[in-house]
N, C-alpha and C positions, 0 to 999 in steps of 0.2 A: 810124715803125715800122708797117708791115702784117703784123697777125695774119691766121690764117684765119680766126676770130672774131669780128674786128671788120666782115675784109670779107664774112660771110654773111649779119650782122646787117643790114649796110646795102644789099645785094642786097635783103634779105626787104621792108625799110623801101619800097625804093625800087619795089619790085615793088606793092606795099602802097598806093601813090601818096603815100605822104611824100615832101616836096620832095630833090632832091636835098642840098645843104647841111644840111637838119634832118638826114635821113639819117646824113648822116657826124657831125655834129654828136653826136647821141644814141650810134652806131656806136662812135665811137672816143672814147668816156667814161670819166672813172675808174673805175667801177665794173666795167663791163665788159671795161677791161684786167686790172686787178686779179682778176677771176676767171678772166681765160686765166693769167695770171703763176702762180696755185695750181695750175691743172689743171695743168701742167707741173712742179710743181714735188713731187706726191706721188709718193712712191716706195713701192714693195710691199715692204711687211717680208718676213722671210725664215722661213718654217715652222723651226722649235725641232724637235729630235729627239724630245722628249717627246710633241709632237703628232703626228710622224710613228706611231712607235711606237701612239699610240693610235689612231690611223685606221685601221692594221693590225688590232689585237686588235678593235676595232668594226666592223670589214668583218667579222671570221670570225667575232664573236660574236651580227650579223644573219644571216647564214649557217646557223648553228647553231639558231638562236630566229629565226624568221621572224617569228613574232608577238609577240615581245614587245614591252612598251613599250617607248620608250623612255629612260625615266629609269634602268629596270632594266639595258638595254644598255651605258647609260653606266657603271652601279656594273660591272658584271662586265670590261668592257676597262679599268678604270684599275684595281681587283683588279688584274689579268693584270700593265698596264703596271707596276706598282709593282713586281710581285714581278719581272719581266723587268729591275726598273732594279736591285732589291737582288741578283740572283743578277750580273751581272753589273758591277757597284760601279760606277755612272754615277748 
């Protein structure tokens, strides 16, 4: 099995003047398989409507208050969001 990962490792090795064999040897290691197998295998959660909703009221509520903090920003859009979730029963 050739990864692209296994064979940039062993370009870099080889470029590097490790012998060729160590090269491949170290290249196409458990470890280093095992960490292409993960990159491949996360997948990007999906944004909740809750958080959409609050990135909205936090854009307009930077907007509105340019300077405020931001801990304050954050109290004033989940205000908003909450009451946007109770008036509309979500």
């Amino acid at each position: 099995m050739v990864c692209a990962t296994c064979a940039a490792i062993q370009a870099f090795l080889t470029a590097g003047g490790v012998p060729d064999e160590q090269a491949h040897q170290v290249a196409y290691s458990g470890p280093v398989r095992r960490a292409e197998e993960a990159a491949k295998t996360v997948v990007k959660r999906k944004v909740g409507r809750y958080q959409k909703v609050l990135g909205k009221h936090l854009k307009s509520a930077k907007k509105a208050h340019p300077r405020m903090v931001r801990s304050n920003l954050m109290k004033l859009a989940h205000k908003a969001t909450r009451k946007q979730r109770k008036k509309q029963g979500w």
